[in-house]
N, C-alpha and C positions, 0 to 999 in steps of 0.2 A: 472607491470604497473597498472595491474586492481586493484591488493590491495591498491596500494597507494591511486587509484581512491576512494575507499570504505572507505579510513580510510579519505580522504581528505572531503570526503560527511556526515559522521560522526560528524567529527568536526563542520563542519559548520551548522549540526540541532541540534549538543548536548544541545544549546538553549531551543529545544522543547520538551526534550525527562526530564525523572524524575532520579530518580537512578535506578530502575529497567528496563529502558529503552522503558519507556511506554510513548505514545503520549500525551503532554501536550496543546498543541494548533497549529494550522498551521498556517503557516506565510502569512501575506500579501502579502509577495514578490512571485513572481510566481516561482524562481528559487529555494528560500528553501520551498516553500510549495510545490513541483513537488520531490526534494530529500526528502524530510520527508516523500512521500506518496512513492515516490522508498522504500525507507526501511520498508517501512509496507508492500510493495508489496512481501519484502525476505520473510516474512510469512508464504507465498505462496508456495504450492510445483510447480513444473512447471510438465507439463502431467498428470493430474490430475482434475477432474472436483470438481465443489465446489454447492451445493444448494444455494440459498440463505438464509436459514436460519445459512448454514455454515458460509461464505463471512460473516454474522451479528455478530456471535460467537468470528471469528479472530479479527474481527474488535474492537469488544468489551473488549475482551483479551487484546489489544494493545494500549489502551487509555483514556484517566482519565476525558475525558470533557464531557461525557454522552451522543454526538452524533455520533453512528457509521453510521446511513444513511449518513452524509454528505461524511463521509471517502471512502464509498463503493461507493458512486458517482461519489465522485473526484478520486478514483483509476479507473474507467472505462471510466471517462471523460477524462484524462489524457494518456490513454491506458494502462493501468498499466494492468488491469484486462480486460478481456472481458469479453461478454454476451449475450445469446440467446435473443431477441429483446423482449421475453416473459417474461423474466428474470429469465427461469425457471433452467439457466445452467450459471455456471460464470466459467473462465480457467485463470490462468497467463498467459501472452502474453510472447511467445518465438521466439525467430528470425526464426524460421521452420516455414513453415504456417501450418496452422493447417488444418486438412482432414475433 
C-alpha cells in the first residue's frame, strides 16, 4: 500500500520534476507543492544531522530554478525538515520523537 502511495505521488508531481528528476518549479496548489517538497524531503537520510550549508547543497542538487532557500524553507515550514531555532542543525522529521 505504501508503494502505490509513492508511485501515485510521483505521478501527480511528474509535472514538476525534468528527466533526471530534478525540481522544476512548485506548484501553487498546496497538495502538489507539499508532495513535491515530500520527495525532496526522500533526499534526506532520516537519523542524521544536516549543517545548513548541507540542507543548501541537497537542495541545490535537487532543482533547476536557482532558489534553494525557498526549498529549505518550505521543507521545514511544511515539517518535512526540522531545525535548531539557530538554524545551526536541520534533521528529517520521523514518526520517533527525537531526543
Amino acid at each position: 500500500m505504501k508503494k502505490e502511495k509513492k508511485l501515485e505521488q510521483k505521478i501527480e508531481i511528474s509535472r514538476f520534476l525534468d528527466d533526471t528528476g530534478k525540481i522544476t518549479q512548485l506548484s501553487q496548489k498546496k497538495i502538489l507543492r507539499v508532495a513535491t517538497l515530500s520527495y525532496l524531503a526522500e533526499k534526506f537520510e532520516g537519523n542524521h544531522t544536516y549543517t545548513e550549508k548541507e540542507v543548501n547543497s541537497i537542495c541545490e542538487e535537487w532543482h533547476t530554478f536557482g532558489d534553494y532557500f525557498i526549498l529549505r524553507r518550505e521543507l521545514v515550514d511544511n515539517g518535512l525538515l526540522c531545525r535548531e531555532a539557530n538554524g545551526s542543525r536541520y534533521w528529517k522529521k520521523s514518526s520517533q520523537t527525537r531526543v
